[in-house]
N, C-alpha and C positions, 0 to 999 in steps of 0.2 A: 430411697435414702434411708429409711428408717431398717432397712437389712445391711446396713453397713453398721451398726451398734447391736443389734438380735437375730436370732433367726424366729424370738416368738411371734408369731402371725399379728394379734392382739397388741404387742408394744411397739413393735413397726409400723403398725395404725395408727398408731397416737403419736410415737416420732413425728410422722407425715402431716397427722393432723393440723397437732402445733406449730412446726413449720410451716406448711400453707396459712394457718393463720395467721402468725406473727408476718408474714409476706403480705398478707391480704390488708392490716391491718397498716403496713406501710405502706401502702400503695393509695389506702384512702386516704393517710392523712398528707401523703404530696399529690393528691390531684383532689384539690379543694375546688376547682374552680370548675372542674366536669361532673363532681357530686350535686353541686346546686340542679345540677334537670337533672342526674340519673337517678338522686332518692329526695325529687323536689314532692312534696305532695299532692296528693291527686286521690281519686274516686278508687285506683287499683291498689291505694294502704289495706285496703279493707277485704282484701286477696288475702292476707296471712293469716285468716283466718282457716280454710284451708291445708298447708301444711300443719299447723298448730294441732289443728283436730285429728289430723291424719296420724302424726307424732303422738298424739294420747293413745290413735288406737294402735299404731304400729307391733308395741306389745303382743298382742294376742292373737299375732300373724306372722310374726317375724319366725322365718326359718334358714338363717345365715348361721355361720360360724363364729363370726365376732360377737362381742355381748352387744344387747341391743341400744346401749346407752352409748357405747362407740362408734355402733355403726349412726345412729342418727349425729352425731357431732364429726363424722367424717362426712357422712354426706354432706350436710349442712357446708361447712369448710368445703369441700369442695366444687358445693353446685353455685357456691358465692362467686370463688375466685374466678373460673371456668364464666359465668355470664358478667362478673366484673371486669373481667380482663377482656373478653371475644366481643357481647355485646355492649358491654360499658364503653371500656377505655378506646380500645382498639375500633368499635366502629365509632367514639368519639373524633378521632384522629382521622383516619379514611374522611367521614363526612364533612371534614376543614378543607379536603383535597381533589377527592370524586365526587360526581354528580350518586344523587341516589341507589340507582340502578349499581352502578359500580360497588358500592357500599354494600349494598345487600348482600351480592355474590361474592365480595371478597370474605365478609363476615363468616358468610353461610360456608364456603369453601374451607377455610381455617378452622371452624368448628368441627369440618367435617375430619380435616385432618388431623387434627389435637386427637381426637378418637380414632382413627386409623393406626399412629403412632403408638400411642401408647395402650391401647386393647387391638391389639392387631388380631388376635385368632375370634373378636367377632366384629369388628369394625373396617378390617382392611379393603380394599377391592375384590379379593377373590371370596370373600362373603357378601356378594352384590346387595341381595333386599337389605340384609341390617346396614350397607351400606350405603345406602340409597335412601335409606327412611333416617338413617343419621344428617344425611345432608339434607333433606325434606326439610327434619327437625331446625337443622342452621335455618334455611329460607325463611320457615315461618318466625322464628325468634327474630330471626334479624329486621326481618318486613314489619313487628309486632314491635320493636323498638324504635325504627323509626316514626311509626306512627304514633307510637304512647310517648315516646320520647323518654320517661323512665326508666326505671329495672325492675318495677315492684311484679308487675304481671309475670316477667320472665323467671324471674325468682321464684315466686308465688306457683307456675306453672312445675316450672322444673324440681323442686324440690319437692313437691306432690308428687311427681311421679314415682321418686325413688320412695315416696313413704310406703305407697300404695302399691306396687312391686317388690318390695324388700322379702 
């Protein structure tokens, strides 16, 4: 979206950004009633610690293109909406209608797809291991929310990963 106003790499991020967040930010406040257990509190608040630390040291390891103060506010934005929408909303909804089992696999599948679609030259099928370990990644989030019943760990997990690979 954000290469339909620039071609700057940098301000197409931040197009994106804000747009996913002004979305993400709409989505919380009409689904007040699935917020209550996805950010009810629990023992896994205490996970943000975590990205927080990793975010301090992100600086003195970061070797991306974008500046590093974008790139954590895109990540951020995006590892919210991506586990608020997949294992939030979406397997809020599924688990009103499937038994468990179902729930996981449709979660974990869609997750796997979101990344297939939209990074296809490292997520698609004919990149099997990254594709395969994408979908690993869905099962355990997904199986990891139904048990916590929250986001916080999911969050918490996911968003460490990209501090700590960036």
């Amino acid at each position: 979206v954000g290469r339909l106003f620039t071609d700057d790499l940098a301000t197409s991020v931040l197009i994106e950004t804000v747009l996913a967040a002004v979305l993400a930010v709409v989505l919380v406040l009409t689904h007040r009633r699935y917020n209550r257990v996805l950010f009810a509190r629990s023992w896994s608040i205490w996970l943000y610690i975590l990205p927080v630390a990793l975010a301090i040291a992100l600086p003195f390891h970061y070797e991306l293109i974008l500046p590093v103060f974008l790139y954590m506010a895109w990540m951020t934005v995006s590892v919210f909406w991506q586990d608020y929408l997949t294992f939030g909303l979406l397997q809020s909804y599924l688990g009103e209608r499937l038994p468990v089992l179902g729930v996981i696999v449709a979660s974990a599948v869609i997750f796997w797809l979101g990344h297939a679609l939209f990074i296809p030259d490292r997520f698609a099928p004919t990149n099997w291991l990254p594709s395969l370990a994408i979908l690993a990644l869905g099962f355990a989030l997904a199986s990891l929310r139904v048990w916590l019943k929250s986001l916080h760990l999911i969050l918490a997990l996911h968003l460490s990963f990209y501090f700590v690979f960036a």
